[in-house]
MOPAC internal coordinates of N, CA, C and O (Angstrom, degrees):
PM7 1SCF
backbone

  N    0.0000 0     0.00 0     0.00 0    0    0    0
  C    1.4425 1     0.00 0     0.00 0    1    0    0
  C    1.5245 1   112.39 1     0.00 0    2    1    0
  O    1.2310 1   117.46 1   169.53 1    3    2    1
  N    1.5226 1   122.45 1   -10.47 1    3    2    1
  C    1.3706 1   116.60 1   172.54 1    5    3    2
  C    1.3987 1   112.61 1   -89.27 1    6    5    3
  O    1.2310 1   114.42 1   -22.52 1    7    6    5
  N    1.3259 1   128.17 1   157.48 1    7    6    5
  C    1.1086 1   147.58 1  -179.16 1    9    7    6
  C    1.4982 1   116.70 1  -136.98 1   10    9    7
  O    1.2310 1   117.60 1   -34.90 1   11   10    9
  N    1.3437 1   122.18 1   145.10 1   11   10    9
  C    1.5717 1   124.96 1  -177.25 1   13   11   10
  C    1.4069 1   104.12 1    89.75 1   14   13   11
  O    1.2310 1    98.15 1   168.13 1   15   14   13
  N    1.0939 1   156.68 1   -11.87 1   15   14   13
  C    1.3925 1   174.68 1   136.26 1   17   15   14
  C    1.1841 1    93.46 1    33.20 1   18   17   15
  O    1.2310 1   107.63 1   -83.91 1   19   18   17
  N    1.4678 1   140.68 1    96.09 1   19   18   17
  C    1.2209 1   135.02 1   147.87 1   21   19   18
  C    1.8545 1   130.97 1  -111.12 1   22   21   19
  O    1.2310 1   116.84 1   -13.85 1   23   22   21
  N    0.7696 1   123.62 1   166.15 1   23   22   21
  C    1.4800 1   129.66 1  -173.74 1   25   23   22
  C    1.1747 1    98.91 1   -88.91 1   26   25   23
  O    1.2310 1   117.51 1   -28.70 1   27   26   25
  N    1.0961 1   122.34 1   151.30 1   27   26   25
  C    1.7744 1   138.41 1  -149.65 1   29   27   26
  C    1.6129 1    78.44 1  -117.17 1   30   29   27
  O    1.2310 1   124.40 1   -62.12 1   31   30   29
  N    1.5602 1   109.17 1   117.88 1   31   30   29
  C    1.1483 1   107.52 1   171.53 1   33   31   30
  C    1.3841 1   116.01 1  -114.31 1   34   33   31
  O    1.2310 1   112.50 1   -12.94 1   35   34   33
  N    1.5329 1   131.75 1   167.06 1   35   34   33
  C    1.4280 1   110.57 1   176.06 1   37   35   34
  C    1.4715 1   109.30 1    87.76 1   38   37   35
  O    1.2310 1   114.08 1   167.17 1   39   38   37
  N    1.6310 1   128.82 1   -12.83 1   39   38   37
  C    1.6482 1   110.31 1  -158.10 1   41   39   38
  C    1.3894 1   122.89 1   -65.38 1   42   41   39
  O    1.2310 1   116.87 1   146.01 1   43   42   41
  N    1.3559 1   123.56 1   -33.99 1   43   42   41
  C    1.1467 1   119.65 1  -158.50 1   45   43   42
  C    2.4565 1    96.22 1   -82.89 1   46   45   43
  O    1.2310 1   128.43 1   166.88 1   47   46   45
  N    1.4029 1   101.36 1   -13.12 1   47   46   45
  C    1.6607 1    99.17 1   168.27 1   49   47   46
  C    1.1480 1   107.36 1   -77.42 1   50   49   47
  O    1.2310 1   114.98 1   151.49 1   51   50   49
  N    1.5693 1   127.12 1   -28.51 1   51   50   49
  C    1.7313 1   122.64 1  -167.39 1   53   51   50
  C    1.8614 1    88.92 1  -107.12 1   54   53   51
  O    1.2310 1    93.64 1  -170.75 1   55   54   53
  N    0.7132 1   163.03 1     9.25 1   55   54   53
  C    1.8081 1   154.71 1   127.78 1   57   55   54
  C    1.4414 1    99.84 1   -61.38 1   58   57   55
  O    1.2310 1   113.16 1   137.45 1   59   58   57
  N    1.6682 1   130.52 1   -42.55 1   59   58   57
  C    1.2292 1   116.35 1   164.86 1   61   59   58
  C    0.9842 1   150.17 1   -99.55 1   62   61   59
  O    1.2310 1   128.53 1  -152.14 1   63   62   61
  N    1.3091 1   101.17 1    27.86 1   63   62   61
  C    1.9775 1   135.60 1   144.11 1   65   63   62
  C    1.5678 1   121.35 1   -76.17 1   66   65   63
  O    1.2310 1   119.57 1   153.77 1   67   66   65
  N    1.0561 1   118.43 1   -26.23 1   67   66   65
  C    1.7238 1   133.94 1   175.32 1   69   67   66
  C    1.3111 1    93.07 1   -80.53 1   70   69   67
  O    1.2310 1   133.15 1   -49.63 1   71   70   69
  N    1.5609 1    92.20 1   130.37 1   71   70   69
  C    1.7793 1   121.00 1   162.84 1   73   71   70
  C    1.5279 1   105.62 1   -94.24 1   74   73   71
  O    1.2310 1   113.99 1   -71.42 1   75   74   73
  N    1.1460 1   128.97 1   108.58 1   75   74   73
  C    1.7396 1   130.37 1   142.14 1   77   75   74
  C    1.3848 1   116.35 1   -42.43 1   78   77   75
  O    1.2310 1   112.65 1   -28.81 1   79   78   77
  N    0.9473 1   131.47 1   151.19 1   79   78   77
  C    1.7070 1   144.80 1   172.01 1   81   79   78
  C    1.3758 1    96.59 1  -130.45 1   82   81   79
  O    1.2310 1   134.55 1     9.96 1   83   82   81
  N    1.2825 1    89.46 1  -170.04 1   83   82   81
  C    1.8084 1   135.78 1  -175.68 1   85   83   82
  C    1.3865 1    88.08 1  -165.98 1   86   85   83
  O    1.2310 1   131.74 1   -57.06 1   87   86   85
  N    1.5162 1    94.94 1   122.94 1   87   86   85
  C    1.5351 1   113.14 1   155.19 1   89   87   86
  C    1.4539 1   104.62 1  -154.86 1   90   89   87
  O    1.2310 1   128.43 1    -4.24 1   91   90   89
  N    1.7312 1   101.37 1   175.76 1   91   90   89
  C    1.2595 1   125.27 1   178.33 1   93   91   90
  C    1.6564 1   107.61 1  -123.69 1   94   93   91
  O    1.2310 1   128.76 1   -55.74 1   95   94   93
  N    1.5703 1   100.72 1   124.26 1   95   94   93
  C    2.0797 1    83.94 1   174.70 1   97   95   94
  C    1.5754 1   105.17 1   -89.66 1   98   97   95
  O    1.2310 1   133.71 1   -23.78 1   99   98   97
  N    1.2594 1    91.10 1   156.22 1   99   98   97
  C    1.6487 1   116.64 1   172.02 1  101   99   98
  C    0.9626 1    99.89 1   -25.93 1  102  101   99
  O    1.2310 1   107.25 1   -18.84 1  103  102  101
  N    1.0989 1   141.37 1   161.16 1  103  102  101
  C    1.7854 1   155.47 1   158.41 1  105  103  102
  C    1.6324 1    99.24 1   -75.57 1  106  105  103
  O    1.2310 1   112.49 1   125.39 1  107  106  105
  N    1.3256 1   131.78 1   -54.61 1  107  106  105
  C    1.5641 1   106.88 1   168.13 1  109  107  106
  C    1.4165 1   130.94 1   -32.14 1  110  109  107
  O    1.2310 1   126.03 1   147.69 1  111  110  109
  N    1.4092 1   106.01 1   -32.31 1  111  110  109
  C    1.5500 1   120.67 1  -126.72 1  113  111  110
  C    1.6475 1    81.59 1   -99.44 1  114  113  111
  O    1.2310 1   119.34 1   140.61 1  115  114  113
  N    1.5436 1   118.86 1   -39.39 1  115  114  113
  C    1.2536 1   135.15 1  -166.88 1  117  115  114
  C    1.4162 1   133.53 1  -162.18 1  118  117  115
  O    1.2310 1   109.52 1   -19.75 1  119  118  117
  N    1.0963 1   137.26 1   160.25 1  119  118  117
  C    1.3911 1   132.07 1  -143.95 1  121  119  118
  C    1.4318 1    99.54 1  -116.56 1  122  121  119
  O    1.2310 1   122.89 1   136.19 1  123  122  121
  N    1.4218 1   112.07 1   -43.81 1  123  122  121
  C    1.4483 1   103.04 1   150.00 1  125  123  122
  C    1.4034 1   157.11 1  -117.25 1  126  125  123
  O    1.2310 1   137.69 1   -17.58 1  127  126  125
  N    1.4237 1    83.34 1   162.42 1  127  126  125
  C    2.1903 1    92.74 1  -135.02 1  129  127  126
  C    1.7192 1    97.93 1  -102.25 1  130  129  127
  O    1.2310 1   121.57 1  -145.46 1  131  130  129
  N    1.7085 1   114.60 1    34.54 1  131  130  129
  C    1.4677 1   115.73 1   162.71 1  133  131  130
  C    1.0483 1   117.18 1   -82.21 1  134  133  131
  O    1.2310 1   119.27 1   -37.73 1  135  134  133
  N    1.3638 1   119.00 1   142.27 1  135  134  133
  C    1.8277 1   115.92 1   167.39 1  137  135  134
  C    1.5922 1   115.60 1   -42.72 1  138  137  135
  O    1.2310 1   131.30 1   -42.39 1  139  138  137
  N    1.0726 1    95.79 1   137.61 1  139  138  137
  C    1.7838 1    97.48 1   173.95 1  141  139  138
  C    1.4562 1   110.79 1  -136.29 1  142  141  139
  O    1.2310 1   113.36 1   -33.84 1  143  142  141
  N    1.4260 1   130.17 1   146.16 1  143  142  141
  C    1.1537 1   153.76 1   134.92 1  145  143  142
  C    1.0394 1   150.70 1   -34.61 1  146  145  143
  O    1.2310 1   110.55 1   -90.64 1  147  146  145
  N    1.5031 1   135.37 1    89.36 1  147  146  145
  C    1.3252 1   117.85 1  -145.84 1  149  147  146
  C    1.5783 1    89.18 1   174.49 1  150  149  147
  O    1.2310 1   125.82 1    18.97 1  151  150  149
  N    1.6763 1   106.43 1  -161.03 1  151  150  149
  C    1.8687 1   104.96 1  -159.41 1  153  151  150
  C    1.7198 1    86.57 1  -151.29 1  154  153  151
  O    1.2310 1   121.82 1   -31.04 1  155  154  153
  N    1.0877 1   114.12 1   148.96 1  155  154  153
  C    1.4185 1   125.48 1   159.64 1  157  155  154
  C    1.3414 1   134.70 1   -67.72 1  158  157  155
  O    1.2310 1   125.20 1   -63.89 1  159  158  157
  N    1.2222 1   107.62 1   116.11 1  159  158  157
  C    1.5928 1   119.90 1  -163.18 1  161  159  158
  C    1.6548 1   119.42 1   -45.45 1  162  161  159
  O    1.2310 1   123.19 1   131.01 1  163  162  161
  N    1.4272 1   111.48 1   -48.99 1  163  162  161
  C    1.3366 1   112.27 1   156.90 1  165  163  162
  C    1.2940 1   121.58 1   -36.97 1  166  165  163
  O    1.2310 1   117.64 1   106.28 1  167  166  165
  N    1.2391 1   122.11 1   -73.72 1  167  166  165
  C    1.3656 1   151.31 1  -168.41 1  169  167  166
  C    2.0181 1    98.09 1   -47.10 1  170  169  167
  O    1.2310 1   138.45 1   131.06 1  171  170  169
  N    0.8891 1    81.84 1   -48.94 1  171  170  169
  C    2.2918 1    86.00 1  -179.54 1  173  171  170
  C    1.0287 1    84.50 1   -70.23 1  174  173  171
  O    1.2310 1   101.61 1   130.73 1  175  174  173
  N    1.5350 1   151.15 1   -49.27 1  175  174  173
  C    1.5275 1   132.01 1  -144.29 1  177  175  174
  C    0.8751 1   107.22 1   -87.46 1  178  177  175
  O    1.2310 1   116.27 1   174.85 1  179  178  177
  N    1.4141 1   124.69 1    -5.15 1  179  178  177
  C    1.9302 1   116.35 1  -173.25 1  181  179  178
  C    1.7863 1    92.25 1   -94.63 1  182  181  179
  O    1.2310 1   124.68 1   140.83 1  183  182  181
  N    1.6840 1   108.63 1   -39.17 1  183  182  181
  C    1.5890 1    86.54 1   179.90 1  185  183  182
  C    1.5310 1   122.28 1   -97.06 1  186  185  183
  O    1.2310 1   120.67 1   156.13 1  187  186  185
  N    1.6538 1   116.32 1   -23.87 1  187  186  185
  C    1.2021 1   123.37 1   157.88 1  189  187  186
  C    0.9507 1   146.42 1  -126.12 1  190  189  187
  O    1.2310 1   113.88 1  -109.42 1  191  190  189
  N    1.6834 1   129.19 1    70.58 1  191  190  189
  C    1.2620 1   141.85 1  -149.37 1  193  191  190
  C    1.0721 1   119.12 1   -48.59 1  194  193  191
  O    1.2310 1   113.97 1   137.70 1  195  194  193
  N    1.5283 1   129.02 1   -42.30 1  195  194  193
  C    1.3129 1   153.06 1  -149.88 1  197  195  194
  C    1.6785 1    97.98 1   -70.77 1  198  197  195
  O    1.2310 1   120.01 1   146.68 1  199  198  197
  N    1.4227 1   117.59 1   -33.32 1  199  198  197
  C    1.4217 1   121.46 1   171.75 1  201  199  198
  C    1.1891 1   116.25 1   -85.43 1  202  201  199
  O    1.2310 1   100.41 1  -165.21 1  203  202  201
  N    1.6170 1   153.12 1    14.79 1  203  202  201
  C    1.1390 1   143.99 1  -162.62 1  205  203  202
  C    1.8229 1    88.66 1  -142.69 1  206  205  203
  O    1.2310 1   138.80 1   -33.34 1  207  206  205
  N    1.4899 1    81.16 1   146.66 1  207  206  205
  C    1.4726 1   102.51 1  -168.31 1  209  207  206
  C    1.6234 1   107.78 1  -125.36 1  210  209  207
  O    1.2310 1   109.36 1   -45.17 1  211  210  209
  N    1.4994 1   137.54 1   134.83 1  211  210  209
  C    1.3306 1   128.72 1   166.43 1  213  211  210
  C    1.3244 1   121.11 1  -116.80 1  214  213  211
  O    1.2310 1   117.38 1   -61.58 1  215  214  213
  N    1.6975 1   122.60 1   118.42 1  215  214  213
  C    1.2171 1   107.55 1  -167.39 1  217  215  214
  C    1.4320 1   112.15 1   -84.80 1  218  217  215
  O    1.2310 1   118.95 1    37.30 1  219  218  217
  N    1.3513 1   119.61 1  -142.70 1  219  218  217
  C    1.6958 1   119.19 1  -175.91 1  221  219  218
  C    1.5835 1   107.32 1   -88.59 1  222  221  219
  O    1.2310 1   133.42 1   179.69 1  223  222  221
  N    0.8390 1    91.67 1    -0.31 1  223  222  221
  C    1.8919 1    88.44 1  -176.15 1  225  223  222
  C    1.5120 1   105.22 1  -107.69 1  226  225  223
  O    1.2310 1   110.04 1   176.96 1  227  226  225
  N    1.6718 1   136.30 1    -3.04 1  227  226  225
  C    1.0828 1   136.60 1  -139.64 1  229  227  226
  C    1.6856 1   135.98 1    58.90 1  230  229  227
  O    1.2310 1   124.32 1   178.63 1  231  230  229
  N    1.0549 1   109.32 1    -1.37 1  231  230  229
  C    1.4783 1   113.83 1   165.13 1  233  231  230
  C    1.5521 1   116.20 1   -71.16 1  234  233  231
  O    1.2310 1   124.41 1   -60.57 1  235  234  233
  N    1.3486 1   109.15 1   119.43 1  235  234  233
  C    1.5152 1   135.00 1   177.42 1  237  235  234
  C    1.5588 1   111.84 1   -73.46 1  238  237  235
  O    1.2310 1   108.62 1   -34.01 1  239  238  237
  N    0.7910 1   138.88 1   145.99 1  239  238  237
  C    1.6015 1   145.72 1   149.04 1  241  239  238
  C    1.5059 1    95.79 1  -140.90 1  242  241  239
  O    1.2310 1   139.30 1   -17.48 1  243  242  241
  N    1.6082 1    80.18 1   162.52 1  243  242  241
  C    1.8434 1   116.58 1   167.34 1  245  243  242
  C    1.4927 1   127.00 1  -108.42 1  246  245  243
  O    1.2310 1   134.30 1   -60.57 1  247  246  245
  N    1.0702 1    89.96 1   119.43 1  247  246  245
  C    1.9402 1    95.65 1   172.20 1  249  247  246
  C    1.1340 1   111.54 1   -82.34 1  250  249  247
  O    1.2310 1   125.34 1   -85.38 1  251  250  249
  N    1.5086 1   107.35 1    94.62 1  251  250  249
  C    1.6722 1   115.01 1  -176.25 1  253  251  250
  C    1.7510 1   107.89 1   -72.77 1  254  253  251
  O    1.2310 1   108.83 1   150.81 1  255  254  253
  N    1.0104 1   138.51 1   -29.19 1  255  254  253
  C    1.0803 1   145.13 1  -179.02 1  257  255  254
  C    1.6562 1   112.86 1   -67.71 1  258  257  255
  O    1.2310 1   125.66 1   147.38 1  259  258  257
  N    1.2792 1   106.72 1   -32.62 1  259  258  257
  C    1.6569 1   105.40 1   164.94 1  261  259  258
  C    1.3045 1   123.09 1   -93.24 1  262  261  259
  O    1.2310 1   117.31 1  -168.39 1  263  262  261
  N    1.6777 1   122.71 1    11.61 1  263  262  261
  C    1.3210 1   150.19 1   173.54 1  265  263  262
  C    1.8946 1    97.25 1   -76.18 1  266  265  263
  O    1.2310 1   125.19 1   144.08 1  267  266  265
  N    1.6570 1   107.64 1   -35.92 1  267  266  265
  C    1.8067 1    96.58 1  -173.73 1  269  267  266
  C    1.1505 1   117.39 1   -46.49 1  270  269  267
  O    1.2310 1   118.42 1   113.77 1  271  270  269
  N    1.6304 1   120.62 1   -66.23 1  271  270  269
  C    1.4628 1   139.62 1  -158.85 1  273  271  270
  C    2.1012 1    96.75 1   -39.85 1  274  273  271
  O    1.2310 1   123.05 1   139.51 1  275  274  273
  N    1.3745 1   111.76 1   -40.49 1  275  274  273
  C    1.2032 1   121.01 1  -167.25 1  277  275  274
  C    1.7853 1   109.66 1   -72.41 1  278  277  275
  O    1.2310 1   124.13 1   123.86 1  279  278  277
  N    1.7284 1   109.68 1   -56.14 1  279  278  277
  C    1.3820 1   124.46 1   159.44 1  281  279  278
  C    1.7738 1   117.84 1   -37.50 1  282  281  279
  O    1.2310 1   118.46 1   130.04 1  283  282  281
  N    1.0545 1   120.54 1   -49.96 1  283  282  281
  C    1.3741 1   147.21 1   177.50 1  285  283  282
  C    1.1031 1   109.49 1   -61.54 1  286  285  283
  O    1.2310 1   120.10 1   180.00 1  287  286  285

């Protein structure tokens, strides 16, 4: 059912354009207050849009799970 099928070229230069963090979310935001791992939503969308999502309020997230095919 897919169409346009191309080979992800370039990956291991665009994985080494992504910044990793350590952060903590707000205590509003979330209940837990462990360091976590992860990348800034902005920051993926300038090099990989296709993973960033905006809901109705403007809040961004990342679909780390569609980040593999690229890791891989």
């Amino acid at each position: 059912y897919k169409t346009n099928v191309q080979t992800f070229g370039g990956a291991l230069d665009t994985i080494r354009r992504l910044r990793g963090v350590r952060f903590n979310w707000q205590p509003a935001q979330n209940d837990n207050q462990r360091a976590q791992i992860g990348f800034i939503a902005q920051e993926v969308e300038a090099i990989l849009p296709e993973l960033v999502t905006t809901d109705e309020n403007g809040y961004k997230s990342v679909s780390y799970s569609n980040a593999v095919p690229v890791l891989v």
